[in-house]
Legacy VTK file of the C-alpha trace (Angstrom):
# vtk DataFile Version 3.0
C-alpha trace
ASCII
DATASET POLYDATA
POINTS 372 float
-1.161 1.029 5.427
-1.896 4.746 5.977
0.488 7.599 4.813
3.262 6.935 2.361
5.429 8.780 0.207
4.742 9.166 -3.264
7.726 7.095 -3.788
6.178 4.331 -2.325
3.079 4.710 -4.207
2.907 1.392 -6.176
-0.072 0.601 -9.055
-2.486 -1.556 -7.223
-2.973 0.295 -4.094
-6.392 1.619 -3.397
-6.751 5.223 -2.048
-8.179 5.220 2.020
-9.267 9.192 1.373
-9.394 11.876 -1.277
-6.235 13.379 -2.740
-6.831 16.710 -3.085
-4.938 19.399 -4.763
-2.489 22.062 -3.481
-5.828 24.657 -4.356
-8.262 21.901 -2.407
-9.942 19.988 -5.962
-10.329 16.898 -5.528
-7.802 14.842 -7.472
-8.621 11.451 -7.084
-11.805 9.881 -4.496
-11.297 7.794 -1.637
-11.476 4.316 -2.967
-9.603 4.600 -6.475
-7.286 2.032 -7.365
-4.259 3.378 -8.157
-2.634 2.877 -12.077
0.634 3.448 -13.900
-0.544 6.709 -15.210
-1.805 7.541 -11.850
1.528 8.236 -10.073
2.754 10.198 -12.979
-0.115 12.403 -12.399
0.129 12.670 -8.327
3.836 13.667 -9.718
2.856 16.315 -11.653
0.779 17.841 -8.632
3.546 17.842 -6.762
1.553 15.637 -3.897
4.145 14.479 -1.686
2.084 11.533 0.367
-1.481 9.919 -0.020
-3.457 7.677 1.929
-3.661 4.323 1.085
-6.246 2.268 2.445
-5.072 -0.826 5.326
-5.441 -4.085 3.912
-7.501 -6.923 5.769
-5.367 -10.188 5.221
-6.869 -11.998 8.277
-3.121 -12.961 9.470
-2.144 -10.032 11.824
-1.860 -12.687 14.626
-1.137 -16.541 15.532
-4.459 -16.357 16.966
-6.208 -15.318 14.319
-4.701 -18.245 12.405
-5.533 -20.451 15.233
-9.337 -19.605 15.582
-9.536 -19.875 11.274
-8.078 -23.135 11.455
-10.660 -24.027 14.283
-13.469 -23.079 12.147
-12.780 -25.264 9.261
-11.803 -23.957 5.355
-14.998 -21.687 5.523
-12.804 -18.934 6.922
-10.416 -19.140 4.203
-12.827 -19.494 1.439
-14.471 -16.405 2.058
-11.426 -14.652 2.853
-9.975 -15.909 -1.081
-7.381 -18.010 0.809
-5.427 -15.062 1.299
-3.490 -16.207 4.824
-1.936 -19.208 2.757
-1.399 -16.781 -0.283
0.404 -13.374 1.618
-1.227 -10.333 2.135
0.859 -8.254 -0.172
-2.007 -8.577 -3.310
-3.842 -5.660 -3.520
-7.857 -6.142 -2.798
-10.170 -6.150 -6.312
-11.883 -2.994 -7.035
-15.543 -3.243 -6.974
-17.161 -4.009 -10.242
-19.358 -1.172 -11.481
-21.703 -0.868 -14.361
-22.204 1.784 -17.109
-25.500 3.140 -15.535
-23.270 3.388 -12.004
-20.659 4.871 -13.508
-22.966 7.409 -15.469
-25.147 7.923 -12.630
-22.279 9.169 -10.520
-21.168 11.589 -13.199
-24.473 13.013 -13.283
-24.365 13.654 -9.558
-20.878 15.672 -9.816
-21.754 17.699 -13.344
-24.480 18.955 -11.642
-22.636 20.010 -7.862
-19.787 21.479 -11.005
-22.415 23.335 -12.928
-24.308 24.956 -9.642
-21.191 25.920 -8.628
-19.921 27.257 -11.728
-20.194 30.627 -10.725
-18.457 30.838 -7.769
-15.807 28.222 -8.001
-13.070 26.788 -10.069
-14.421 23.969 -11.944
-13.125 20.759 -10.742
-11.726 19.493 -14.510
-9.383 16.761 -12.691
-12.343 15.046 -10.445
-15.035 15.251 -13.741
-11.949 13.324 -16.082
-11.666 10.650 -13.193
-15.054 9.847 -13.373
-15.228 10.410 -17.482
-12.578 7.687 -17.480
-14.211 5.619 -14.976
-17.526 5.865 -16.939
-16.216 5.483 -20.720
-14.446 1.806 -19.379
-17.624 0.655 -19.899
-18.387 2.784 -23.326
-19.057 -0.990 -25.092
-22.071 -0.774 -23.354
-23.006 2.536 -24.554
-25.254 2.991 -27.600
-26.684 6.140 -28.389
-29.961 4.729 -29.733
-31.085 2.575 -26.683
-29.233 4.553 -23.917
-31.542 6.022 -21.227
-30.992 7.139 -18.032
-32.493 4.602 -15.116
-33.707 7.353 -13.221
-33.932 11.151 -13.944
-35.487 13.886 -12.304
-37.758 16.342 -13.931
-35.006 19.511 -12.924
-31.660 17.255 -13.505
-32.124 17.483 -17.797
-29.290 19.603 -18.125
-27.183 17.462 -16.296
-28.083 14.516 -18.237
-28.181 16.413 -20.897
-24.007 17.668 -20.856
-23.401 14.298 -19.783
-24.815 12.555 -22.620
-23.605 14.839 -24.730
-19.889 13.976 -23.287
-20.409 10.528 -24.203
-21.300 10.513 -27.552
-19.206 13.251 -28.716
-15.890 11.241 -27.141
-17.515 8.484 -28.904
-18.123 10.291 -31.988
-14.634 11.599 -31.754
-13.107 8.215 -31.955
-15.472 6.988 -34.961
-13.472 10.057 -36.621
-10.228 8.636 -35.885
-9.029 11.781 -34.282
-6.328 11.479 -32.575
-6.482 9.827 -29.036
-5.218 13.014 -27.445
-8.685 14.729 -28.353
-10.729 12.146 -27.134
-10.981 13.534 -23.487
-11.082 17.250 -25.018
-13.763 16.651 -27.329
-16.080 15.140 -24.580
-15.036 18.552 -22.052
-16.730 20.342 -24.897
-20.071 17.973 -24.520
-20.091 18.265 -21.126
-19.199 21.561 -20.972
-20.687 22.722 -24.179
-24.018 24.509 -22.379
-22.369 25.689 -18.958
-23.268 29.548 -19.983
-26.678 28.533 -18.826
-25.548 28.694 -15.655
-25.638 32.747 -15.981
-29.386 32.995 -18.076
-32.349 33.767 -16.260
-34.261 30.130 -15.039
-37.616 31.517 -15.970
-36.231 32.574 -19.609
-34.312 28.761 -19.443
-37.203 26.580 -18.674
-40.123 28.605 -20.087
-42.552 25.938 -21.739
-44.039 28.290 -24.124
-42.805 30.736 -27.195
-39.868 32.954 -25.899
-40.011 36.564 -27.040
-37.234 38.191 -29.371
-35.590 39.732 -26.234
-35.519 36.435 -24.194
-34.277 34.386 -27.400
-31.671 37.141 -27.687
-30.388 36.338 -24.024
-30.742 32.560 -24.461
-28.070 32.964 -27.455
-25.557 34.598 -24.723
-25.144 31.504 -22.987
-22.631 30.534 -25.700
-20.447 33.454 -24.807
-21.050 32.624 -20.967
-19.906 29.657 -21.130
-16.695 30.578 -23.258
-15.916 33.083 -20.361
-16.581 30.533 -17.638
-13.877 28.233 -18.963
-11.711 30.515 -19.894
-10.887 30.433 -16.008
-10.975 26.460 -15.678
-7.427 24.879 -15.859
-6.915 21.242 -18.170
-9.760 22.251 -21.200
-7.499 23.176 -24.114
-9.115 26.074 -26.797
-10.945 23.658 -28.778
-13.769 23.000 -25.814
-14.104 26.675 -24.597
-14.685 27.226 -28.746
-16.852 24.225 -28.506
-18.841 26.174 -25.981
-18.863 29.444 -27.846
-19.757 27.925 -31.574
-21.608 24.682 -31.016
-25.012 26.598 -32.486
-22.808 27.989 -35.409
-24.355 26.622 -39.060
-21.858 25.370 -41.998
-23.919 28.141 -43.721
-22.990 31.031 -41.579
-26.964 30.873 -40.544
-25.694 30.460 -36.682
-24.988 32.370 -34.188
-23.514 34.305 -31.942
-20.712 35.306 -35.014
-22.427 33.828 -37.715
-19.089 31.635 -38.826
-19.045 29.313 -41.629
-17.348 26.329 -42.775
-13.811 25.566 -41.570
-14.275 28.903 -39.277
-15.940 26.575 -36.988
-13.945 24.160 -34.650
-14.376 20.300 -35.238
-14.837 20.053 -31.442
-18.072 22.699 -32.060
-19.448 20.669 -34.735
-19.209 16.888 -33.221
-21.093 18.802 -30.049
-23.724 20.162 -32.143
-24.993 17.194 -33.496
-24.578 15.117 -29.913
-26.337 18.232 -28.456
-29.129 18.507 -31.068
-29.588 14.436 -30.725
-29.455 14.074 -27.088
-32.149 17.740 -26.945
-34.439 15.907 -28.868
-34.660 12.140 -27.313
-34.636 12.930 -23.554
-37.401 13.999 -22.280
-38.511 17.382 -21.174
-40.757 18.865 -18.455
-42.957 20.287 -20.989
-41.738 17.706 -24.391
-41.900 13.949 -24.324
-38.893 11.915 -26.267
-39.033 11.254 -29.619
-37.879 8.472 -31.802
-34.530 8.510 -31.833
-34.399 7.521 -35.953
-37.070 10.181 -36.630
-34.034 12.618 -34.412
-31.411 11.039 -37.013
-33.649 11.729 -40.146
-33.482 15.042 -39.015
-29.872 15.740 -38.284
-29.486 14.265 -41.920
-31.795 16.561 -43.238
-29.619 19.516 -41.702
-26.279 17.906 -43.124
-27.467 19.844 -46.217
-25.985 23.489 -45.147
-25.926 23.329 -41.372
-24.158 20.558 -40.221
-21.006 18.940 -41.000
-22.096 16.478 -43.725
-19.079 13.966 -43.120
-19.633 14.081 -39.501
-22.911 13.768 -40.149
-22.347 10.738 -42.054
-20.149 9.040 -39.771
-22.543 9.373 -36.851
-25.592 7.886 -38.491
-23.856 5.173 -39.795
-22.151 4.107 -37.225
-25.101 4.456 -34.298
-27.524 2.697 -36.501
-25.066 -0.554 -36.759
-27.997 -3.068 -34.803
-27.306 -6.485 -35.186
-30.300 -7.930 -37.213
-32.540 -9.857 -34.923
-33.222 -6.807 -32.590
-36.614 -5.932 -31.639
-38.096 -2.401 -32.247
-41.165 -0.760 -31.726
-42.666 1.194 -34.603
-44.820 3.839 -34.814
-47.832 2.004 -34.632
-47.339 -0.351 -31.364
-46.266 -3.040 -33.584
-43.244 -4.963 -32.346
-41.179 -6.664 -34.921
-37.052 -7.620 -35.832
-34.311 -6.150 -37.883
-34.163 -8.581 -40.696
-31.831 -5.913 -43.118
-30.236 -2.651 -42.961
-29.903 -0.628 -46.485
-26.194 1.305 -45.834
-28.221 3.956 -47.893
-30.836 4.448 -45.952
-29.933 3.090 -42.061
-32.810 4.501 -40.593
-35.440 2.648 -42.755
-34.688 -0.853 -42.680
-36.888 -3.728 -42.958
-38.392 -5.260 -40.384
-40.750 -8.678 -39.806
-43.416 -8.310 -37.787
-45.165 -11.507 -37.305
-43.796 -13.175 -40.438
-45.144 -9.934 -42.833
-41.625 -8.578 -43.969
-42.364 -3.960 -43.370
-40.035 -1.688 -45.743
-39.879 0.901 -43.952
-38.420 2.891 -47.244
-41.197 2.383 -48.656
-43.942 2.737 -45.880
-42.609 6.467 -45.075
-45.878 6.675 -42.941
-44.388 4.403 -40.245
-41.126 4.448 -38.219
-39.249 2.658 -35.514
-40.247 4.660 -32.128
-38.114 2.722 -30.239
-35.341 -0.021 -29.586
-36.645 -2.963 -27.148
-33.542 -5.044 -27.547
LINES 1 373
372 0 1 2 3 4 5 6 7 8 9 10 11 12 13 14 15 16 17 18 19 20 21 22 23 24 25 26 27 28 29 30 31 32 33 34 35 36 37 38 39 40 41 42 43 44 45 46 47 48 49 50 51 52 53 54 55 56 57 58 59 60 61 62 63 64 65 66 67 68 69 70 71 72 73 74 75 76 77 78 79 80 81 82 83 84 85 86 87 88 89 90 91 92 93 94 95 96 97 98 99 100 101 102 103 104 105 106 107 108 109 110 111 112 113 114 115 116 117 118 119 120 121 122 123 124 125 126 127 128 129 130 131 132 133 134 135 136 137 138 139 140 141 142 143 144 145 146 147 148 149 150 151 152 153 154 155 156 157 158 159 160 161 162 163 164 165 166 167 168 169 170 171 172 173 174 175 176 177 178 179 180 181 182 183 184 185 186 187 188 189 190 191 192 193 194 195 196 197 198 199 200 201 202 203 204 205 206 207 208 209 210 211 212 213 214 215 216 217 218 219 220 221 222 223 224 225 226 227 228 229 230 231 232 233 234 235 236 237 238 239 240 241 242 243 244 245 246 247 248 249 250 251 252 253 254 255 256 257 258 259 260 261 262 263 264 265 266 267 268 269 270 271 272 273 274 275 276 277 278 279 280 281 282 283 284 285 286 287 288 289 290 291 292 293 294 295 296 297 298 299 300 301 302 303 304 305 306 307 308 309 310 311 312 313 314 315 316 317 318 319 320 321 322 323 324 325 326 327 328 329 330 331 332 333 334 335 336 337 338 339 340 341 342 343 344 345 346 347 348 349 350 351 352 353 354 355 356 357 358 359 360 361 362 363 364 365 366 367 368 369 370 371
């Protein structure tokens, strides 16, 4: 089809190359089908023609038709019987799964972050791919969810991106309002972006840091609020996400020791996604742990440093597991959900070859792990 107008821009097409900006972001990829709210946002960009990728319909020319017809129906099987049907109908967009999706999200948080310094960050190209990942959020659950493949330096990247998920997640379990869903997973993705400016060695050192390198690992929170102070589409609540997610309900936090409803609801959802997701993936120097054991403890700091309601909501909600799913526990012994105590989520029971294990009451054991 090549160029058109934006007033010929129709929901349905699919994009032959990038839209880009008026300051050069990307808007929307190559290859995006385009939707309702799409156009309304091409509007509001003021982009006055796109792309739009030619259509193969296999009818272009009588002979075409002839030499399909001389090779029997297989032509027009494969082809969806599209010569007998028009060629107006838009082609099917590709079918893509969560890890895809989450995979290529990965790949462009960590091209944003590198880049951080020197260039606006591309807000409108990270939500495209936030919305393409989050159609397949019914897939997502924090306990089980790991990344297929990660490399040893890519942690903060799967890290922020994690940490977008469940806190847009977390922020619907809240019932905040839909307009804060996107917002509220800018500040997880966003919420660590002043690392960008710390020292590596200080960042990645394995062992004890000193009081002077702790001291400039606490700046990154008022890096990062500088660094998207600059970036366009990330309303107040995420830059204060990125400035306060280490702040304590107690005023224990830093770096302005706030307390109570002086810290931003964005800034506490992040810090428990952040503190969850730190503690379950694993590290260069740190293997995973046990992502109930993480939960016990993110309960145990509801008392004076996290938001106990949010708290509340997170842990009871991520532990809803169907009984009949097989765990791991602690030690190597593989067994089913047979009942979950609303009280106490974490500790439910579990068979394990027909012998029924309270895990309230056997405190010494745990589940390590979520089979399926």
């Amino acid at each position: 089809m090549g160029l058109i107008t934006l007033s010929e821009v129709k929901p349905g097409l699919k994009l032959g190359n990038d839209v880009q900006t008026l300051r050069g972001n990307v808007l929307f990829q190559k290859g995006k089908v385009i939707l309702p709210k799409d156009v309304e946002v091409l509007r509001a960009f003021m982009i006055h023609q796109v792309d739009i990728e030619q259509e193969r319909t296999g009818t272009s020319t009588t002979g075409s038709k002839a030499s399909s017809a001389s090779s029997g129906h297989a032509g027009n099987e494969k082809n969806g019987e599209r010569a007998g049907k028009g060629s107006s109908a838009p082609s099917a967009p590709a079918v893509t799964s969560l890890h895809e999706e989450y995979e290529k999200m990965v790949g462009l948080t960590k091209n944003a972050f590198l880049s951080s310094l020197a260039a606006e960050l591309p807000v409108y190209e990270l939500r495209t791919q936030l919305e393409a990942l989050f159609v397949h959020l019914k897939q997502y659950n924090v306990l089980t969810f790991s990344p297929r493949v990660m490399q040893e330096h890519d942690y903060v990247y799967h890290h922020a991106v994690l940490s977008a998920i469940t806190s847009y997640q977390l922020a619907q379990w809240m019932d905040l309002p839909s307009k804060d869903w996107m917002q509220v997973a800018f500040a997880g993705l966003f919420h660590d972006i002043g690392n960008s400016k710390v020292d590596p060695q200080i960042l990645h050192k394995p062992s004890t840091l000193t009081a002077s390198e702790q001291a400039e690992i606490q700046q990154h929170t008022k890096y990062g609020y500088q660094v998207l102070k600059q970036a366009k589409a990330i309303n107040e609540g995420a830059r204060l996400a990125a400035l306060q997610h280490h702040e304590k309900v107690d005023g224990s936090g830093y770096p302005l020791q706030l307390s109570g409803t002086q810290i931003h609801i964005y800034a506490k959802i992040v810090a428990i996604a952040d503190i969850f997701h730190a503690m379950t993936l694993e590290k260069i120097y740190r293997k995973a742990q046990s992502p109930y054991l993480v939960l016990e403890q993110i309960q145990s700091e509801a008392f004076g440093k996290l938001d106990p309601a949010i708290v509340n909501v997170f842990v009871q909600r991520s532990t809803q597991i169907h009984n009949g799913i097989r765990v791991k526990l602690s030690n190597n012994q593989i067994g089913e959900i047979i009942f979950s105590d609303r009280d106490h989520p974490t500790r439910p029971m579990v068979s394990v070859e027909g012998t029924i294990i309270n895990l309230m009451q056997q405190r010494q054991l745990h589940i390590q792990e979520v089979i399926g």
